[in-house]
N, C-alpha and C positions, 0 to 999 in steps of 0.2 A: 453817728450824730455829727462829727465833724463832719467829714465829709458831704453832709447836705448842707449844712452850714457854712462850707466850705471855708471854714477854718483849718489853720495847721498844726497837726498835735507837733504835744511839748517837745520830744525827741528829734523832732525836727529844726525846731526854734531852739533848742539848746546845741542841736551841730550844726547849725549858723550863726550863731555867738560865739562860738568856740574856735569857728573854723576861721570868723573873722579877726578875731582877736589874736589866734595865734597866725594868720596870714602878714597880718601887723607886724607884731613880734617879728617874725622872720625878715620881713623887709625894711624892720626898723625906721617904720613908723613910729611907733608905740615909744614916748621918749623913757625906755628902759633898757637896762644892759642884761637883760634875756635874751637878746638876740646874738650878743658877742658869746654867750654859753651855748644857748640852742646849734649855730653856727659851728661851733667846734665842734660839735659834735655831731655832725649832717657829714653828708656824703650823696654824691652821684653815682649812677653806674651804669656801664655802655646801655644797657636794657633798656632802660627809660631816663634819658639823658636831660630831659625836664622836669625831671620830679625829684624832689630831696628824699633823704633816707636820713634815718638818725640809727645812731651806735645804740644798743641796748647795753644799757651802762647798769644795769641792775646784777648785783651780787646774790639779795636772795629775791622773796614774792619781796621785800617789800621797797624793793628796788623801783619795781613793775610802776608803782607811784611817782616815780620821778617824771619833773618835767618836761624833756625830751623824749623819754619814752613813752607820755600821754600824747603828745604831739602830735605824737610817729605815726600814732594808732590814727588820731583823724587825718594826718596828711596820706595816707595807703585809701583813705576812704574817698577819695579827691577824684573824679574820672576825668579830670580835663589837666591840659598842662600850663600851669598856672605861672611859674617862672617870667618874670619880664610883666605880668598884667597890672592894670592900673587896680586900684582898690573898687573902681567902680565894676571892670571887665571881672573880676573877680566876683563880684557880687551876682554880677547878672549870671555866667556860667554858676556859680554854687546854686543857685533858683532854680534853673533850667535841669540841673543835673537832681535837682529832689520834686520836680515834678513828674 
């Protein structure tokens, strides 16, 4: 039914509120100091040298909840190298990459 109505289910429109909000965050947009914690806890690595990684900072399951380890999960979901893009170049690649 979506899809003749070409509407976009929920799950899509909730990992693009998520993925924009914590794009923010990270590039410290967003006037919060999430990003000076998020950031500590990020990492590159030679593999893909455009893309963040966060530390899994979780001791037990209920670790897995933390911040930067929700993060993680939607920035691994990312297929473009987002590093350096404008809020808008982001927007349009995140679109482009769920159609």
């Amino acid at each position: 039914m979506l899809r003749l109505s070409n509407m976009e289910d929920l799950d899509s429109i909730l990992f693009k509120r998520i993925s924009c909000f914590s794009f923010k965050i990270i590039r410290n947009l967003e006037p919060t100091n999430l990003a000076g914690i998020l950031i500590s806890k990020s990492y590159t690595n030679a593999r893909t040298p455009n893309k963040l990684s966060f530390f899994d900072t979780s001791q037990n399951r209920l670790g897995k909840a933390c911040l930067s380890n929700n993060i993680d999960k939607i920035v691994r979901d990312w297929d473009f190298d987002w590093i350096g893009m404008s809020v808008n170049e982001f927007k349009s690649n995140l679109a482009a990459q769920l159609t």
